[in-house]
C-alpha positions in Angstrom: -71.2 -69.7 -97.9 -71.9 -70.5 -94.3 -69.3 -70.4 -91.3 -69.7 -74.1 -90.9 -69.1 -74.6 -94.7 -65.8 -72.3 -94.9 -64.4 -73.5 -91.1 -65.1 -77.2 -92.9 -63.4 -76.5 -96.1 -60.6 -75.4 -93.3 -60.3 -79.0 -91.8 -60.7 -80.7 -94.9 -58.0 -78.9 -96.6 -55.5 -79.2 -93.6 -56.8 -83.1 -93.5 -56.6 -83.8 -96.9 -58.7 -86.4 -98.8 -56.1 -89.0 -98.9 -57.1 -93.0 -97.5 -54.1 -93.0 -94.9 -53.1 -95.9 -92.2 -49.8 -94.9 -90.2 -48.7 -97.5 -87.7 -48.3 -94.8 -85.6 -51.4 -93.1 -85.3 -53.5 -93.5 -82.5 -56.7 -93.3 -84.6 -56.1 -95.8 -87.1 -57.1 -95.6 -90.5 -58.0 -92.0 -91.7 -59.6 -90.3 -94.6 -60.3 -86.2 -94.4 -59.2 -86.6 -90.4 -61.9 -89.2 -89.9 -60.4 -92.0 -87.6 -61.9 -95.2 -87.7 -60.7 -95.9 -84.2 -63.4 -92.7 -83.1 -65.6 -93.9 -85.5 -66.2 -97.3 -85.8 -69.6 -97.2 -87.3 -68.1 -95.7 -90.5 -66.3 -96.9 -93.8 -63.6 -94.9 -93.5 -61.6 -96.0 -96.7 -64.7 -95.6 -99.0 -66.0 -92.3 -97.1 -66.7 -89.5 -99.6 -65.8 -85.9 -99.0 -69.9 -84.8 -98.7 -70.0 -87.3 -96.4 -67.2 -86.0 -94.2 -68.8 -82.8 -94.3 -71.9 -84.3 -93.0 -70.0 -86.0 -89.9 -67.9 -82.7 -89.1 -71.6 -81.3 -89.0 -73.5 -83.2 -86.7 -70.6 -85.4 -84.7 -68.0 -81.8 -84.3 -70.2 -78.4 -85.1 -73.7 -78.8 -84.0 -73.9 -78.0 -80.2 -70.6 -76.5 -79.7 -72.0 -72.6 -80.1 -68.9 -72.1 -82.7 -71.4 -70.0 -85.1 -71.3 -67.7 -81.6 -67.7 -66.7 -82.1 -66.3 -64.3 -84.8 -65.8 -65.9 -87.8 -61.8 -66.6 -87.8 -61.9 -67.5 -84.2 -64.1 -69.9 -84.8 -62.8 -71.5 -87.8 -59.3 -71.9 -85.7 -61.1 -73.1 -83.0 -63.0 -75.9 -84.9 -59.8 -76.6 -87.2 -58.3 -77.4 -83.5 -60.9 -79.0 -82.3 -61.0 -82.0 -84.7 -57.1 -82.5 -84.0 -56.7 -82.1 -80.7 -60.6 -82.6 -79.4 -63.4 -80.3 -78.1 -62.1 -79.5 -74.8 -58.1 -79.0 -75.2 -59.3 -76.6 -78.2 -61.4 -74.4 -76.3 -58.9 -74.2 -73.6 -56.5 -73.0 -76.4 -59.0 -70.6 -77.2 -59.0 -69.7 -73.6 -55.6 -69.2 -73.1 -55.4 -67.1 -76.5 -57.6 -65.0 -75.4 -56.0 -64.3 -71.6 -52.9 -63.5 -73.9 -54.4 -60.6 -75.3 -56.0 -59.4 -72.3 -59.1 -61.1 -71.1 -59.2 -62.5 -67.8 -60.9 -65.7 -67.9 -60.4 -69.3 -66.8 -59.1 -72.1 -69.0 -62.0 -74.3 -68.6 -62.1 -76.3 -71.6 -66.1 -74.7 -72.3 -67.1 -72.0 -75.1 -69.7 -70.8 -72.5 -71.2 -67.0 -72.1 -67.9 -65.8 -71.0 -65.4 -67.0 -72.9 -67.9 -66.2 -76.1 -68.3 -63.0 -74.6 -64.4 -62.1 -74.3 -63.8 -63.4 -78.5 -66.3 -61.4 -79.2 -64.7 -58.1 -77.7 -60.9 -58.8 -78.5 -59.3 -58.0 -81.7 -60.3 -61.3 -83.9 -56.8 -61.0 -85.9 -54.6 -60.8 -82.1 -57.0 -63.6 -81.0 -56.4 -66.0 -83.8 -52.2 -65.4 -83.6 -52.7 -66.0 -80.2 -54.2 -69.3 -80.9 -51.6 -70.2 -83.1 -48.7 -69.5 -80.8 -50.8 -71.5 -77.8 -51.8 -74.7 -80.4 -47.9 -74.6 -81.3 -47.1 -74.9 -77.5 -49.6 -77.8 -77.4 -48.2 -79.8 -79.9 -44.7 -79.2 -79.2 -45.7 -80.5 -75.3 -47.7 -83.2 -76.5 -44.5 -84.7 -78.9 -42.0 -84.4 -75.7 -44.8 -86.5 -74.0 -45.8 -88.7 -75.8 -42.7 -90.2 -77.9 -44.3 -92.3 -80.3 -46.5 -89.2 -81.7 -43.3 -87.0 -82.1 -43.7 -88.0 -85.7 -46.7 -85.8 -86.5 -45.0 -82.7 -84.9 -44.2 -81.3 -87.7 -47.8 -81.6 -89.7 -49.2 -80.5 -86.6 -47.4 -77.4 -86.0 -48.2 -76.7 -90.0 -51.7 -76.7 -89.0 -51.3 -74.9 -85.7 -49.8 -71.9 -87.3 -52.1 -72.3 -90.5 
């Protein structure tokens, strides 16, 4: 099994496969976390799991250097990623990794240096790190943004997952 296939089976699990429409999210109709509102040019309610897969392939994956990053790193980070976008994930990442040591700037970019830096810190202190920095996201992101406080709890689930 590839990384791509197991950090997939990852989001789809924490996504589930269910056809969902809460007034209050923000993306709209949503089957295994993919929002019609950020994908318009799909049928969301009839969209199969292989074709998720496919979509978390080429729309999330390809291009973002996650196969560059040790395996359970980047399986948190691309779990985030789809959640709480590209850029506030890798700055999670970031952070995460200043936690346990590496001096680096929170960016918002998987480039050379921040790949560099996951590669030499402990994988298992990274990915805790991670959690504890998602968690603080989330939280921040509920006081913020009232109408989202909802999720907070499914998202904190999947932070510390």
């Amino acid at each position: 099994m590839t990384l791509f296939d197991r950090a997939v089976n990852v989001v789809l699990a924490n996504e589930g496969s269910t056809f969902t429409d809460h007034p209050s999210d923000r993306g709209g109709p949503t089957k295994y976390g993919i929002s019609q509102v950020f994908h318009p040019d799909i049928d969301v309610k009839n969209l199969t799991r292989e074709q998720a897969k496919t979509i978390y392939k080429v729309r999330y994956w390809q291009g973002r250097r996650y196969d560059e990053l040790p395996d359970w790193v980047a399986i948190k980070t691309f779990d985030l990623a789809v959640n709480m976008g590209d850029r506030n994930a890798a700055k999670i990442l970031q952070r995460a990794l200043r936690a346990v040591g590496y001096d680096l700037k929170d960016d918002g970019i998987i480039g050379n240096i921040t790949i560099g830096a996951a590669k030499q810190a402990d994988e298992f202190a990274t990915v805790v790190a991670m959690r504890s920095e998602a968690a603080g996201y989330y939280r921040s992101l509920a006081e913020r943004k009232t109408d989202q406080a909802v999720f907070l709890r499914g998202w904190l689930n999947r932070a510390y997952a």
